[in-house]
C-alpha positions as CSV (number, residue, x, y, z in Angstrom):
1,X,4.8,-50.6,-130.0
2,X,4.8,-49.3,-126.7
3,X,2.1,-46.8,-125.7
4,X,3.6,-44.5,-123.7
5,X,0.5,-43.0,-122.4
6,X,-0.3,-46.3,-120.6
7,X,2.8,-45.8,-119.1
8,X,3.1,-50.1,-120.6
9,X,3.6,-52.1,-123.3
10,X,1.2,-54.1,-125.7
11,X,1.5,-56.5,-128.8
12,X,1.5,-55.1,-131.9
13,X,-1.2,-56.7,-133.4
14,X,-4.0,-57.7,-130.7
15,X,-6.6,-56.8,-129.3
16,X,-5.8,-58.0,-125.7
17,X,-5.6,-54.7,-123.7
18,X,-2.2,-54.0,-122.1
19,X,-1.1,-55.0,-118.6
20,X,-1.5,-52.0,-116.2
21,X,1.5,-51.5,-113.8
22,X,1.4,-49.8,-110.9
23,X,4.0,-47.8,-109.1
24,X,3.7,-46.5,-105.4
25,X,4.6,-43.5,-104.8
26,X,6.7,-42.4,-101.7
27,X,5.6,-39.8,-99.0
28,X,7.5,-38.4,-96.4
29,X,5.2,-38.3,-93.3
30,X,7.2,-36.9,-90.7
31,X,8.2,-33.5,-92.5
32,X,4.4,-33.2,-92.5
33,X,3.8,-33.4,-88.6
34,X,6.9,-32.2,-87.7
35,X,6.3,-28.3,-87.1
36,X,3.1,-29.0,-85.0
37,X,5.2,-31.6,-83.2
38,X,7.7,-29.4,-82.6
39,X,5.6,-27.1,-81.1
40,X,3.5,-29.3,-78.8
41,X,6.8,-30.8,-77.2
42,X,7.6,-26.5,-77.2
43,X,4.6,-25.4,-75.5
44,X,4.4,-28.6,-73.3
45,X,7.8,-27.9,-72.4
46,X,6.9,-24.3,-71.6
47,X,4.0,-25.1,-69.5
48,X,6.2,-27.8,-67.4
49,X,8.7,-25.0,-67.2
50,X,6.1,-22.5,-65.7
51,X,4.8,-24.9,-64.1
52,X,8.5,-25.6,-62.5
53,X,9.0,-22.5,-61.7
54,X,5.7,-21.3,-60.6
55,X,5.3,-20.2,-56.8
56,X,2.4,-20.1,-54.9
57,X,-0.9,-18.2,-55.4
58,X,-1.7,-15.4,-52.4
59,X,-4.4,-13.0,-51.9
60,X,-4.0,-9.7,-50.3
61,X,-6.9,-7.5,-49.3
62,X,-7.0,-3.5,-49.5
63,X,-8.9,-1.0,-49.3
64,X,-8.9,0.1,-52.8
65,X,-7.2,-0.7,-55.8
66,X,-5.8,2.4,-56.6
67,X,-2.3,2.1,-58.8
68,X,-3.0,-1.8,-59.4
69,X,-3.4,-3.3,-62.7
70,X,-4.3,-6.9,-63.6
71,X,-1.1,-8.6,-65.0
72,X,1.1,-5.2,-64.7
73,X,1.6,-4.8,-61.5
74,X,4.9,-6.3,-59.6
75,X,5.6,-7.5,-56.2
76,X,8.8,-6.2,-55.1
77,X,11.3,-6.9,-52.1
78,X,14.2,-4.6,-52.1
79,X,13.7,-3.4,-55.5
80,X,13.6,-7.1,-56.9
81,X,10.4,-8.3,-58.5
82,X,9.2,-11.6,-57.0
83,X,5.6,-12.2,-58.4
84,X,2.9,-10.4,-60.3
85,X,-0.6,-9.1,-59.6
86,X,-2.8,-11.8,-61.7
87,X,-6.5,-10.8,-60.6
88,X,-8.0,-8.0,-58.9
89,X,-11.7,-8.4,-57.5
90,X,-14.3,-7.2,-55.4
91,X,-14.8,-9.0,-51.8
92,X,-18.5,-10.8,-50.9
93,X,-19.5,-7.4,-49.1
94,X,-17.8,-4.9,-51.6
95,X,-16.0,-3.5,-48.4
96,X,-12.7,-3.7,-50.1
97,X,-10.6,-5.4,-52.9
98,X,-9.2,-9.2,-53.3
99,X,-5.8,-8.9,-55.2
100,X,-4.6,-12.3,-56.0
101,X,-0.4,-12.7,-56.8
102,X,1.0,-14.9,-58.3
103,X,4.8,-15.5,-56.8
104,X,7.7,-16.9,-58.3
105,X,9.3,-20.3,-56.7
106,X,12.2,-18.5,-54.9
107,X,9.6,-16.2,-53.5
108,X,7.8,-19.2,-51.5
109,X,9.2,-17.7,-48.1
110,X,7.2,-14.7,-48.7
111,X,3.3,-16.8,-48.3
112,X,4.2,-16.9,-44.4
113,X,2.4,-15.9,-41.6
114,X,4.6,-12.9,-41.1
115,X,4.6,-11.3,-44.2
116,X,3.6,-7.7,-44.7
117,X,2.5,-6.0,-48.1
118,X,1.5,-2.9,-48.8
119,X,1.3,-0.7,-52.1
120,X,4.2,1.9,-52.7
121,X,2.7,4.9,-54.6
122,X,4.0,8.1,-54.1
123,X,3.2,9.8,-50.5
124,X,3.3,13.6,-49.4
125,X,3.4,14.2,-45.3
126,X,4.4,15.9,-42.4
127,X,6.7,13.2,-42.1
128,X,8.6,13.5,-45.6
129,X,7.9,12.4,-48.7
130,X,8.6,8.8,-49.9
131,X,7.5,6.5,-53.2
132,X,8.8,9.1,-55.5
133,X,9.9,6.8,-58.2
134,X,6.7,5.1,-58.6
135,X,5.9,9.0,-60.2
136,X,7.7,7.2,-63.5
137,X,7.4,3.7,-62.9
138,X,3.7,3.1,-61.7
139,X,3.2,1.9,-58.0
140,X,4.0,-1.6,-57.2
141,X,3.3,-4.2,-53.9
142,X,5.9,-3.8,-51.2
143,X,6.3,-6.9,-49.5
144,X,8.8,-7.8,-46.3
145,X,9.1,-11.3,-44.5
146,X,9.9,-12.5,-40.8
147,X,10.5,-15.8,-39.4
148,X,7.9,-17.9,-39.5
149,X,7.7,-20.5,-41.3
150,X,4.4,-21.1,-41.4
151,X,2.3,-20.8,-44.7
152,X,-0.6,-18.4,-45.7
153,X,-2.3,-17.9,-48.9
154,X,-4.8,-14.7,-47.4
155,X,-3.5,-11.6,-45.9
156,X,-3.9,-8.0,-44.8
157,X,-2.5,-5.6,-46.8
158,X,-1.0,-2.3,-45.0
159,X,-3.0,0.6,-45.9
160,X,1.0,2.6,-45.4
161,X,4.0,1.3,-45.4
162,X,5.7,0.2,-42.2
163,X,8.1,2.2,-40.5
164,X,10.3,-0.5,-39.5
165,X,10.8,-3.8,-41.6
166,X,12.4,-6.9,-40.9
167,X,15.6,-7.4,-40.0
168,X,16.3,-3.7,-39.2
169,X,19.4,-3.2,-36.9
170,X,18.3,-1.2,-33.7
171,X,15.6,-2.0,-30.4
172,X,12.0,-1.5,-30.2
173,X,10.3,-0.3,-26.9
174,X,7.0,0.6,-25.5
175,X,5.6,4.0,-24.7
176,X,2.8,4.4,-22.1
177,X,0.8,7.5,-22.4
178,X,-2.7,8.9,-21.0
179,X,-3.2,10.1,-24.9
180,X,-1.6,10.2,-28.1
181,X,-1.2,13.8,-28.6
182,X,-0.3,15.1,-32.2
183,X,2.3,12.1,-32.0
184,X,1.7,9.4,-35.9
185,X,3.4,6.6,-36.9
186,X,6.5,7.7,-38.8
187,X,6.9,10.5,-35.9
188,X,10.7,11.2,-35.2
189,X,12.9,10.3,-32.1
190,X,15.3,12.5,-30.9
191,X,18.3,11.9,-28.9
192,X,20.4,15.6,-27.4
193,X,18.3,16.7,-30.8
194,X,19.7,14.2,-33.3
195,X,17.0,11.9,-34.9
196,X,17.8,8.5,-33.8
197,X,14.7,6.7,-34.2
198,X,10.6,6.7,-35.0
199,X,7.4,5.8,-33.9
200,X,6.4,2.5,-35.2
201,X,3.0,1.9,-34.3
202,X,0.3,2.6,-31.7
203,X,-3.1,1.6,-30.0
204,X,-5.4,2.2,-27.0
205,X,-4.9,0.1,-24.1
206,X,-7.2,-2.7,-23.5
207,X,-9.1,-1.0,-20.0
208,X,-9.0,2.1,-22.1
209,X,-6.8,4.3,-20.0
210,X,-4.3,5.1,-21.7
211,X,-2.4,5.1,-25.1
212,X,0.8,2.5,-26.2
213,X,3.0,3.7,-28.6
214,X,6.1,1.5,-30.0
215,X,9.0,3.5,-31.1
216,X,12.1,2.0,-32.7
217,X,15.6,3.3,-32.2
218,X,18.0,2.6,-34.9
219,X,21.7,0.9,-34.1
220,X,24.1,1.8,-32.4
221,X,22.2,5.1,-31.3
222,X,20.0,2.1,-29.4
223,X,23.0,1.6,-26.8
224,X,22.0,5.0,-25.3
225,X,18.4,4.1,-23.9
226,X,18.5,2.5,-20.4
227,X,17.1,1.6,-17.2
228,X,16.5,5.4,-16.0
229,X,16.0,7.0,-19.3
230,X,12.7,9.1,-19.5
231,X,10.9,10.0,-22.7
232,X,8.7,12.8,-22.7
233,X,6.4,14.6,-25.7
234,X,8.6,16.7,-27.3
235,X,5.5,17.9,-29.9
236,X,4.8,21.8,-30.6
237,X,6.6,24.9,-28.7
238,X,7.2,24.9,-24.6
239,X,7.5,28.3,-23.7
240,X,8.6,28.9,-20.1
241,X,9.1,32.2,-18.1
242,X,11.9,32.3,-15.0
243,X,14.3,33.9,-13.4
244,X,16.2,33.7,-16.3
245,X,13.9,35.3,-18.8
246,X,11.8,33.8,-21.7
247,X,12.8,30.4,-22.8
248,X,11.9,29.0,-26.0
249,X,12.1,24.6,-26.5
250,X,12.1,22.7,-29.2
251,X,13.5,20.3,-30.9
252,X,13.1,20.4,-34.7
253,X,10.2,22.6,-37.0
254,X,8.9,19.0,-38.1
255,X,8.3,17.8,-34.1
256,X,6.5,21.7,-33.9
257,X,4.2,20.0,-37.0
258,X,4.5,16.1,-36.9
259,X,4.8,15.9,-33.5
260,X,8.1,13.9,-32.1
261,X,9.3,12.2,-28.8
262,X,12.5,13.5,-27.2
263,X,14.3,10.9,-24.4
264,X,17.5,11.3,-22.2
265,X,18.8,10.2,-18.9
266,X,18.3,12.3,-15.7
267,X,21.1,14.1,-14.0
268,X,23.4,12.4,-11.2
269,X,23.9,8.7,-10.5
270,X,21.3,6.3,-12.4
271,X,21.0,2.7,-13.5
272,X,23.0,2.5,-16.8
273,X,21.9,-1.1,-17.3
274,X,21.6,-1.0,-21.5
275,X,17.3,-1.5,-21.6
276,X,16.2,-4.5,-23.3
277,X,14.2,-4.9,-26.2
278,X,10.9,-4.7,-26.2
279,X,11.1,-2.8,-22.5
280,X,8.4,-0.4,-21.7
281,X,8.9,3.2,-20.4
282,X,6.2,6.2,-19.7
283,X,6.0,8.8,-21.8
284,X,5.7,12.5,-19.6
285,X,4.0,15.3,-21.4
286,X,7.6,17.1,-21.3
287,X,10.8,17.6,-20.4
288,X,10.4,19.2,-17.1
289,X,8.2,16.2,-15.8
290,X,10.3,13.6,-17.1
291,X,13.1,15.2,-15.5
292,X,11.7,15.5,-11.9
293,X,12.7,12.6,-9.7
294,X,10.0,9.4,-9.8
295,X,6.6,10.5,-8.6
296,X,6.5,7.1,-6.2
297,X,2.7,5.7,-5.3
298,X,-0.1,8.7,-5.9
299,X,-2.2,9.4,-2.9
300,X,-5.8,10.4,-3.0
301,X,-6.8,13.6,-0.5
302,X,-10.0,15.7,-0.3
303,X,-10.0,19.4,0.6
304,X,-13.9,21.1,1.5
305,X,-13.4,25.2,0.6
306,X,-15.7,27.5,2.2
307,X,-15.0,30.0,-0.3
308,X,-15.4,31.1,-3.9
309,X,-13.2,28.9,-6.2
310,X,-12.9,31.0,-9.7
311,X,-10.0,31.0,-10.7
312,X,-9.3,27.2,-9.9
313,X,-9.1,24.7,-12.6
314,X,-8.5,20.6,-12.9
315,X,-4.4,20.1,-13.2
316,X,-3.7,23.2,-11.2
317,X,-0.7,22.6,-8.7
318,X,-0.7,21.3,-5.2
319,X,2.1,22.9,-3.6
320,X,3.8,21.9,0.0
321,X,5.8,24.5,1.7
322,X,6.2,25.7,-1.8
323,X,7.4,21.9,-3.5
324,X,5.3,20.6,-6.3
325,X,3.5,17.7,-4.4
326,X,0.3,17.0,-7.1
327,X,-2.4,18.3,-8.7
328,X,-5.6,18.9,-8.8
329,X,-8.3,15.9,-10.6
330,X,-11.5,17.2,-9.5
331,X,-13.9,20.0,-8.8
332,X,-17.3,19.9,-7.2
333,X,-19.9,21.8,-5.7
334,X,-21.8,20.5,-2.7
335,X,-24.7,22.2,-0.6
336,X,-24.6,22.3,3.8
337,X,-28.0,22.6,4.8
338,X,-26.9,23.6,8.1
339,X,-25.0,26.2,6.7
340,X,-27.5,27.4,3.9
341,X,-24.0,27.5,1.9
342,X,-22.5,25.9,-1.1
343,X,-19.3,24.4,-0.5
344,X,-16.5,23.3,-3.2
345,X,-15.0,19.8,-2.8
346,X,-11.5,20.0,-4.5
347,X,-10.2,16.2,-5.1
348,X,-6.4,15.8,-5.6
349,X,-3.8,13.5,-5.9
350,X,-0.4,13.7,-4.3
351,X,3.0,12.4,-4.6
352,X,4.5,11.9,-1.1
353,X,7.8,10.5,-2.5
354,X,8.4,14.1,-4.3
355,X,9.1,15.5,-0.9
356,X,12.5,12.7,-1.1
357,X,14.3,12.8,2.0
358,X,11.5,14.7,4.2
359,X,9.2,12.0,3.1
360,X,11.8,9.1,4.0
361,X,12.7,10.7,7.5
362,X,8.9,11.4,8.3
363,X,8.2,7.3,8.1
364,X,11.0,6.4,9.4
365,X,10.6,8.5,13.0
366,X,6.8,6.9,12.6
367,X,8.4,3.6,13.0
368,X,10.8,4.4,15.1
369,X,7.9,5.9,17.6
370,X,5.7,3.0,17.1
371,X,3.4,5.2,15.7
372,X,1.4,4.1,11.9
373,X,3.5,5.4,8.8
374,X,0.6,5.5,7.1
375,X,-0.1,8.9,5.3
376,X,-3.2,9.5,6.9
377,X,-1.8,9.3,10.3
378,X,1.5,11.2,9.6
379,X,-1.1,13.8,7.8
380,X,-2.4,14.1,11.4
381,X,0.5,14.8,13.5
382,X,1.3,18.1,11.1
383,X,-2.1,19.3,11.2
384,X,-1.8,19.3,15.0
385,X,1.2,21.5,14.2
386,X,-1.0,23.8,12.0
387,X,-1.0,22.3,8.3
388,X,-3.8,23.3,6.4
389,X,-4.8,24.1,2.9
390,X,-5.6,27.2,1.3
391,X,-6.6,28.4,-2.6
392,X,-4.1,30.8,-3.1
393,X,-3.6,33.3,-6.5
394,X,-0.9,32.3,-8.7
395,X,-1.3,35.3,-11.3
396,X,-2.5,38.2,-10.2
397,X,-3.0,38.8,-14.0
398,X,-5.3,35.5,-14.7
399,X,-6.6,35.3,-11.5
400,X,-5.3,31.6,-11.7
401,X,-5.7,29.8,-8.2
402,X,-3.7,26.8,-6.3
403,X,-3.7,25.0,-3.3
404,X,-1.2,25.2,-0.9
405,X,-0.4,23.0,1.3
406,X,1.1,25.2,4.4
407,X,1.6,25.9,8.7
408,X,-0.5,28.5,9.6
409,X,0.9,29.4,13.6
410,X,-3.0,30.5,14.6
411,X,-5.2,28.1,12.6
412,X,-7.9,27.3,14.0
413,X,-8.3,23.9,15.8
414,X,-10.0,21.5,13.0
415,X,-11.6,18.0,13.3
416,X,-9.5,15.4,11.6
417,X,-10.3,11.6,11.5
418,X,-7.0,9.6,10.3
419,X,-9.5,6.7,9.5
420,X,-11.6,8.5,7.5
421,X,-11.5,7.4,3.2
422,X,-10.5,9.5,1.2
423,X,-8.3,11.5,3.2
424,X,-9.7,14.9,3.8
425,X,-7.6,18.0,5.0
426,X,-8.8,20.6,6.8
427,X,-8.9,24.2,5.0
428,X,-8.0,27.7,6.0
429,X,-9.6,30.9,3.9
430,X,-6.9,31.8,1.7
431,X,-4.8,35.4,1.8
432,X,-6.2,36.9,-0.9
433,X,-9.7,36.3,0.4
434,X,-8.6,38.2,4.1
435,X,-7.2,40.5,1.9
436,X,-10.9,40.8,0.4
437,X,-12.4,40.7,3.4
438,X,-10.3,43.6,4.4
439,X,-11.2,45.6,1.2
440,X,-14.5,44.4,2.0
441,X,-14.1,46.4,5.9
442,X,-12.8,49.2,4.6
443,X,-15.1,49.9,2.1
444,X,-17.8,49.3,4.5
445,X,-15.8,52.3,6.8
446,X,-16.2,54.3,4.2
447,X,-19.5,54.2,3.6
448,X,-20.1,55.5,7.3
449,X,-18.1,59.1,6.5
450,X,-20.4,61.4,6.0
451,X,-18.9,62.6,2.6
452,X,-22.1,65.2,2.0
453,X,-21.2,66.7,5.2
454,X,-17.7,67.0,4.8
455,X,-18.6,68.1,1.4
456,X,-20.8,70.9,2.2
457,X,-18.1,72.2,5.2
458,X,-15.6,72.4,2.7
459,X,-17.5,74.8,0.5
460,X,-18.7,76.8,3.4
461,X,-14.6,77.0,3.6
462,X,-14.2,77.9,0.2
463,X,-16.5,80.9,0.3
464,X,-14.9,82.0,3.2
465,X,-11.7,81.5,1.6
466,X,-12.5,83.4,-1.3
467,X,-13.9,86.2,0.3
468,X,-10.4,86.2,2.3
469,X,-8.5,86.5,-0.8
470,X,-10.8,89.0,-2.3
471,X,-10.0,91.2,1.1
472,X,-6.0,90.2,0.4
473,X,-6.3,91.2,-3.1
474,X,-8.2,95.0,-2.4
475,X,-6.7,95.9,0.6
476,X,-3.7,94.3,2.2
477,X,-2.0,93.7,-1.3
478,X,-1.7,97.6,-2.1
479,X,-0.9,98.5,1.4
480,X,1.8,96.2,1.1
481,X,3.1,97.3,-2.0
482,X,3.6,100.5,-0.8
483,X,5.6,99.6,2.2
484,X,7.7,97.6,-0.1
485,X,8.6,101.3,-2.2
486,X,9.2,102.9,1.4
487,X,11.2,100.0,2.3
488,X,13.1,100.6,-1.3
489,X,13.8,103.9,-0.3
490,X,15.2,103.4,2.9
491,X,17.4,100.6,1.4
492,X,18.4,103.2,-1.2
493,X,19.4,106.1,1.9
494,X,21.4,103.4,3.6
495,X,23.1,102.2,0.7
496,X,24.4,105.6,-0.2
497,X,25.4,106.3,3.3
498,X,27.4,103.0,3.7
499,X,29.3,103.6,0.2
500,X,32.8,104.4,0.0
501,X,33.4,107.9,-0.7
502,X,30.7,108.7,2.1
503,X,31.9,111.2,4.9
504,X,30.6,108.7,7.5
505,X,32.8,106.1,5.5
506,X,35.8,108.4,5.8
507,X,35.0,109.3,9.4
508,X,35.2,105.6,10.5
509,X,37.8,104.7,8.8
510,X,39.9,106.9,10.4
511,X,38.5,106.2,14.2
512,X,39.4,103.0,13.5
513,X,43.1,103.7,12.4
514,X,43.2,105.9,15.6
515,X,41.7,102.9,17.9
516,X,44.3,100.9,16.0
517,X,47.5,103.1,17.1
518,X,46.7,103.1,20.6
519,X,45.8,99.2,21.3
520,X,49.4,99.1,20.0
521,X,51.0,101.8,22.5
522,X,49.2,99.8,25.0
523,X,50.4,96.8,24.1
524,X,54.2,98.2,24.4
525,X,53.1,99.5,27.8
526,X,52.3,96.2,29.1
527,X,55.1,94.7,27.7
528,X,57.5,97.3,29.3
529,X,55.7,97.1,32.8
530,X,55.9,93.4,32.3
531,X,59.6,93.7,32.2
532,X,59.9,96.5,34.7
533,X,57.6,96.6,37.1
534,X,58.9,99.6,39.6
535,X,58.1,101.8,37.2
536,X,54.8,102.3,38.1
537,X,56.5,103.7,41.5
538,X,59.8,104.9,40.2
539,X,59.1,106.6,36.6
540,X,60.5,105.3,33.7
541,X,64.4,105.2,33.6
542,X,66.4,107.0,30.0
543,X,67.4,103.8,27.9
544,X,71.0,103.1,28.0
545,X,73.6,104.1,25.8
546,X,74.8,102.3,23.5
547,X,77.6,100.4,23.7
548,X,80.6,100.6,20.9
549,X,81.7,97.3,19.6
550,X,85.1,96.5,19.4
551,X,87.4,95.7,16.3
552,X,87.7,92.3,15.9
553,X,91.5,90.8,16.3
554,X,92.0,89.0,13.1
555,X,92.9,84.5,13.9
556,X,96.2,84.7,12.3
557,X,97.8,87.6,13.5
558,X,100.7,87.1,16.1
559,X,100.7,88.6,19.8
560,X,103.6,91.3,19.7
């Protein structure tokens, strides 16, 4: 019998227990590990993958984290996301923010000593607006490379975003100004008005005299900036008033707000040598000193007034024979205690080569005479010849003084050392204060007329006058009246007498007829005597008579 339960078989009739059989059962082991496996070799493969493809790690410093998010935020270059912001943190000193980014592979070029980032968000300014579609899609690093090649893990981010990035077509050049004016970085550049380029960047000069600006022209418009072009300020309004009227400059409403700088050649024959880039170039405070032919070397000179000064400011003109030759740099007041006075010394600085041709002709007879071409001693031959400064009025409605440099034909004799540093010229009291010295004379004149005097005279004159009239108007005025009506009267009698109806009228015009007649018979008298003469002795003679004419014989009749 086989027990089924036992899975066996056993005798029928014993006890002997039956013979177990075991049976091994078959499991598949690798369908069990096969998921996890599966994902292991996954994730390892992943993390070799990333690991692949990972770029290097960089850290960028600003000076807040405003926009940036921890695993959000993208680097971009030209729209095209190469890494993203992994970390943010603070720095040791809390002074700004460590952002570290993670880059891909083919973004390796971009940890380079070169490399710029700064964060796009969106920006509102005189300049325009820009980072508008970060409005929608959050802001975002901005990165741009160069050319090195050389790698860097920490950098600088830009607090805004460069005006100018790599690879740009166009020229960069160097400004040189004595200040920056209302002139930022993003300010435009102006060619014959047209934008054509943009201030890049600028900082003070290492002695601290001055301000460097570059500006970067775009191509092709960079073809047009040479040796001889001059850039000038071309910020705000310039007003002028000349012979023409009121003129009004500028060159765009965003240079009257943003500032901008303006450049163009000067006028006749130049050097058109194309300017390299990088070339540096000064930058006049406008057009009209850009435009005036080089200044050449500056000269110090030193001018001592005896004289009030008001009226006279720092920068106000130094003028020869009329000719912008400088300006003024300095005003001070010093004390002669010879004198008892307080006079001004007015420092200037001069620009001989403004003078062009007068200048070059004046050193060249100086060498041709042997004599020094030095300004100082060529300074001394024309004050010999009368040159001497005087603080004259430029606007009689400001009051606004200058000094001009001028030949006075009866100047004084002055003292003038060609050796002596600075060069000091001699002075002359201006016009306007002879003119007040005059005023000054005549005012003092008429404080000597006896005014009270005169004054009492004239109304001892008055009463006498009056009493006069009074006299006229009592007695003389109806005397006079009535000889006037007698006069009337008479005028009346005569009129009648002399009107045409009038006997004596009638009277004379016949003694005229009469008178009239006989000029005539004597005028036939004197022609007849004229004519016969002997009648005077003789008597007239009876008039002939008359001879008969006889009838006329008609042409065409025949003789009998």
């Amino acid at each position: 019998m086989t027990d089924e339960k036992s899975g066996g078989s056993r005798p029928a009739g014993g006890d002997a227990l039956p013979r177990a059989v075991v049976r091994k059962r078959r499991t598949n082991a690798s369908l069990i590990w096969l998921v996890p496996i599966l994902a292991a070799i996954v994730g390892v493969s992943l993390v070799v993958s990333s690991w692949l493809q990972a770029g290097p790690d960089i850290t960028i410093s600003f000076q807040s984290a405003q926009g940036l998010a921890a695993g959000k935020t993208p680097v971009k270059y030209k729209d095209v996301v190469i890494g993203k912001v992994d970390k943010i943190r603070l720095s040791g000193d809390r002074s700004h923010v460590l952002v570290t980014v993670a880059l891909e592979k083919s973004a390796k070029a971009f940890a380079t000593r070169d490399t710029r980032y700064w964060v796009v968000r969106p920006r509102i300014g005189l300049g325009g607006v820009s980072g508008v579609d970060t409005l929608f899609s959050g802001a975002y690093i901005g990165a741009d490379t160069g050319d090195s090649s050389e790698p860097q893990e920490d950098f600088k981010g830009l607090e805004n975003p460069p005006a100018v990035t790599h690879g740009e077509p166009g020229k960069s050049f160097t400004l040189h100004a004595d200040d920056l004016g209302s002139l930022d970085i993003g300010s435009p550049v102006y060619f014959r008005r047209i934008q054509v380029g943009r201030v890049v960047s600028y900082q003070l000069d290492k002695d601290g005299q001055g301000v460097s600006l570059a500006v970067f022209i775009d191509s092709p418009n960079d073809r047009y900036v040479d040796a001889a072009t001059r850039f000038w300020n071309a910020s705000g309004v310039d007003v002028s008033l000349g012979a023409n009227g009121l003129k009004l400059n500028t060159e765009s409403l965003a240079t009257v707000l943003a500032g901008g700088v303006a450049f163009q050649d000067p006028g006749g024959p130049h050097d058109t040598t194309p300017a390299p880039d990088g070339a540096s170039f000064s930058l006049f405070g406008d057009e009209t000193t850009a435009m005036a032919p080089p200044d050449g070397e500056p000269h110090y000179i030193r001018m001592r007034f005896d004289q009030s000064l008001r009226g006279l400011a720092v920068g106000a003109p130094v003028e020869f024979l009329g000719m912008n030759f400088g300006k003024v740099v300095s005003i001070r007041m010093d004390y002669d205690e010879k004198t008892q006075r307080f006079p001004f010394i007015v420092g200037a600085v001069v620009y001989p080569e403004r003078l062009g041709q007068a200048n070059a002709k004046l050193v060249a007879l100086a060498k041709a005479h042997g004599d020094n071409a030095d300004l100082s001693h060529m300074v001394g031959k024309l004050v010999e010849h009368g040159l001497r400064a005087q603080a004259r009025t430029g606007n009689l409605l400001t009051g606004q003084l200058y000094i001009a440099l001028d030949f006075l034909p009866h100047a004084a004799k002055a003292n003038y050392d060609p050796d002596a540093r600075p060069l000091e010229i001699p002075t002359a009291p201006g016009s306007f204060d002879k003119l007040q010295e005059q005023m000054t004379d005549i005012v003092g004149k008429l404080d000597k007329i006896p005014f009270d005097q005169i004054g009492n005279h004239l109304n001892d004159s008055l009463a006498n006058l009056d009493a006069t009239l009074k006299q006229v108007n009592g007695q003389t005025l109806p005397a006079l009246n009535d000889t006037m009506h007698d006069a009337r009267k008479t005028l009346g009698a005569a009129n009648d007498t002399l009107s045409a109806d009038s006997p004596l009228q009638q009277n004379l015009g016949g003694t005229l007829q009469e008178v009239q007649r006989t000029m005539r018979s004597l005028r036939v008298l004197t022609d007849y005597l004229g004519v016969h003469p002997e009648a005077l002795l003789r008597g007239r003679q009876a008039d002939p008579k008359p001879v008969e004419p006889k009838p006329a014989v008609p042409a065409n009749r025949s003789q009998p």
